[in-house]
C-alpha positions, 0 to 999 in steps of 0.5 A: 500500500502506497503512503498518502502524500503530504499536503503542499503546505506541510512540505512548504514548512518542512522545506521540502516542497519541490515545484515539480510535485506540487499538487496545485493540479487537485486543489483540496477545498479549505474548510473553515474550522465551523465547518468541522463536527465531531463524528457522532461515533467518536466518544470520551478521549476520540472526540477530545482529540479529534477537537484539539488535532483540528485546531492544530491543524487550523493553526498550522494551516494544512487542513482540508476537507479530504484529511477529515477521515484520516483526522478521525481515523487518528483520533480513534486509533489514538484513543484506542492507544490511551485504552490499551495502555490503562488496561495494560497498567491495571494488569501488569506488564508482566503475567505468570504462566503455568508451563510444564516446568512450573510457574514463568514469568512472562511479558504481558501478551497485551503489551505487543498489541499496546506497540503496535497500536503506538506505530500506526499512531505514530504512522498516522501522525506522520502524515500531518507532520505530528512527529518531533522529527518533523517539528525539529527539522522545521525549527532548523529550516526555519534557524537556517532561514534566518541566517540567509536573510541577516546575511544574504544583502552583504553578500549577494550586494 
């Protein structure tokens, strides 16, 4: 399966926007944040996430009409990891298990599926530039940005 491509502006703030591969051709509609409801479906943590990644998303203005679905897939995915991770805590990461050679303690089954769960988060965060890694390589782009305009009249003058 192919990964979702990146909105134009996230790519523009990422520094990464190449004339090229812009997708100006399929022009994604704005919506204004009055225009976004919360899924009726989404409940309890899913529905508080899904209204703070939309004002993130405003306010980093990289939202569109067509990333609504994977706002809401996140969200849920997200709640789904907070649930996992409490009932993990509750049971203990580690569980004793009868074997024919007596009682082992084992790793608790539950925390592979809380893992695993954590990277399709991570995976769908990705695509909105969510991740530390794409906020640091803002802050340097931006850093780097900032020394070309102190010095680019000296220079180029």
């Amino acid at each position: 399966m192919a990964r979702q491509r990146l909105p134009d502006a996230v790519k523009e703030k990422r520094g990464t926007l190449r004339k090229c591969r812009k997708q100006d051709s399929v022009e994604t509609p704005a919506v204004r944040l009055v225009d976004v409801k919360v899924p009726a479906r989404l409940k309890g943590v899913a529905k508080k996430t899904y209204e703070f990644v939309t004002r993130q998303c405003f306010a980093m203005g990289i939202l569109a009409e067509v990333d609504i679905h994977a706002l809401e897939l996140y969200s849920f995915e997200y709640a789904e990891l907070i649930r996992l991770q409490e009932q993990l805590a509750s049971e203990g990461y580690t569980v004793d298990e009868l074997t024919k050679n007596g009682w082992v303690t084992k790793v608790n089954p539950l925390e592979k599926v809380v893992r695993n769960k954590l990277v399709a988060v991570n995976a769908l965060g990705s695509q909105f530039g969510w991740s530390p890694l794409s906020r640091m390589r803002l802050r340097s782009m931006v850093a780097e940005e900032k020394k070309k305009d102190d010095f680019g009249g000296l220079i180029d003058g």
